[in-house]
N, C-alpha and C positions, 0 to 999 in steps of 0.2 A: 471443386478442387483445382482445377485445370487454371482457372482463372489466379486463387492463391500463390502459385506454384509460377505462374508470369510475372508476377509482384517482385519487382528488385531495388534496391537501395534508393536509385535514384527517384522509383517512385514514393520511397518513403518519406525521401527528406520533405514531401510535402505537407506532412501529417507532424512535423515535428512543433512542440509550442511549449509554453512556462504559461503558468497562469494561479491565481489564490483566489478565492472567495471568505468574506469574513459576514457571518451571522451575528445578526444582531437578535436580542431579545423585543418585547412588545414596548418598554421601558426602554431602549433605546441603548442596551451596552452589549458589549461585544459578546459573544455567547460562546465562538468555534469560530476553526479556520477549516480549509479545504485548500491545499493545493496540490497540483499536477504541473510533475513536467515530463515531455517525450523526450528524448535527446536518441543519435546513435553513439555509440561507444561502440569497441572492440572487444571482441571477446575469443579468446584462442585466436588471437590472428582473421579471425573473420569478425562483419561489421554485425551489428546486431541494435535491434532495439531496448533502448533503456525505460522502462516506465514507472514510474514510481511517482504514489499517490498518500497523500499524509493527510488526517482529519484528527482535530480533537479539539472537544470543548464539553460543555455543561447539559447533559438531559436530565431531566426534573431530578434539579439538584445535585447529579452525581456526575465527576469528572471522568471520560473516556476518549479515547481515541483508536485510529485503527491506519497501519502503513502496511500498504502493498507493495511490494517493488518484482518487476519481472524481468528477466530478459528472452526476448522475443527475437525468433528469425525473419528476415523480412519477408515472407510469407506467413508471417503472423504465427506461428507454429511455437510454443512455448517452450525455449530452452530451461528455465528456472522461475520459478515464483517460491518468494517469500511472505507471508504475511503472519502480523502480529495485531492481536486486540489488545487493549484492557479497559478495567473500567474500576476505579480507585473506590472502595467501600469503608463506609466511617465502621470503626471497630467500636461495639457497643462494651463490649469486657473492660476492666480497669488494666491495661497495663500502660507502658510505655510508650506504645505506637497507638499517634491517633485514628491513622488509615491502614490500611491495608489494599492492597493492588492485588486482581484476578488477570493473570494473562493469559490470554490463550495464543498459541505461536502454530505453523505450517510452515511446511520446506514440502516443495515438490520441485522433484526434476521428470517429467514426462517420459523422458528419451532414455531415461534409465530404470523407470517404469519401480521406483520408489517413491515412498511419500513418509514424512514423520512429523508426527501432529505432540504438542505436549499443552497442557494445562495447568497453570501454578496458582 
């Protein structure tokens, strides 16, 4: 802990980056993305880490994705994380909608020692 707790801005900015990945199938087309970027941003007046990570594409057959986003002290300490999944299911019933979407969403704030989870 001792070590975290030295950790300040200036050493962060060395961990900051942007970057995507894109998946291809064995056939050769595009399947999902992945990308990641660090950045610092401000938050209440103090500097903080921004991290936010977005995926989504095709597993056997079924369209999903999943976006994290955090904000982070720079001793790594978790001011806020959000994350959301889903994953788009074809509606076998006859009506109007041909898919239907399963989300599942989290909100944590550590330091306030709450969390609220839902599932649609």
């Amino acid at each position: 802990m001792d070590f975290l707790n030295s950790v300040d801005i200036q050493d962060i900015k060395q961990l900051l980056f942007t970057d995507s990945l894109v998946t291809f199938s064995d056939e050769d087309h595009a399947v999902g993305e992945l990308s990641i970027t660090v950045d610092i941003v401000s938050r209440i007046g103090q500097p903080c880490l921004l991290v936010n990570a977005n995926s989504h594409g095709i597993v056997g057959g079924v369209p999903c994705g999943t976006s994290v986003t955090a904000h982070l002290k720079p001793n790594l300490e978790t001011l806020e994380q959000i994350y959301h999944e889903y994953v788009e299911l074809e509606n076998h019933q006859e009506n109007h909608m041909p898919f239907s979407t399963v989300l599942f969403s989290s909100f944590c704030c550590p330091h306030k020692d709450w969390r609220l989870e839902s599932c649609h």
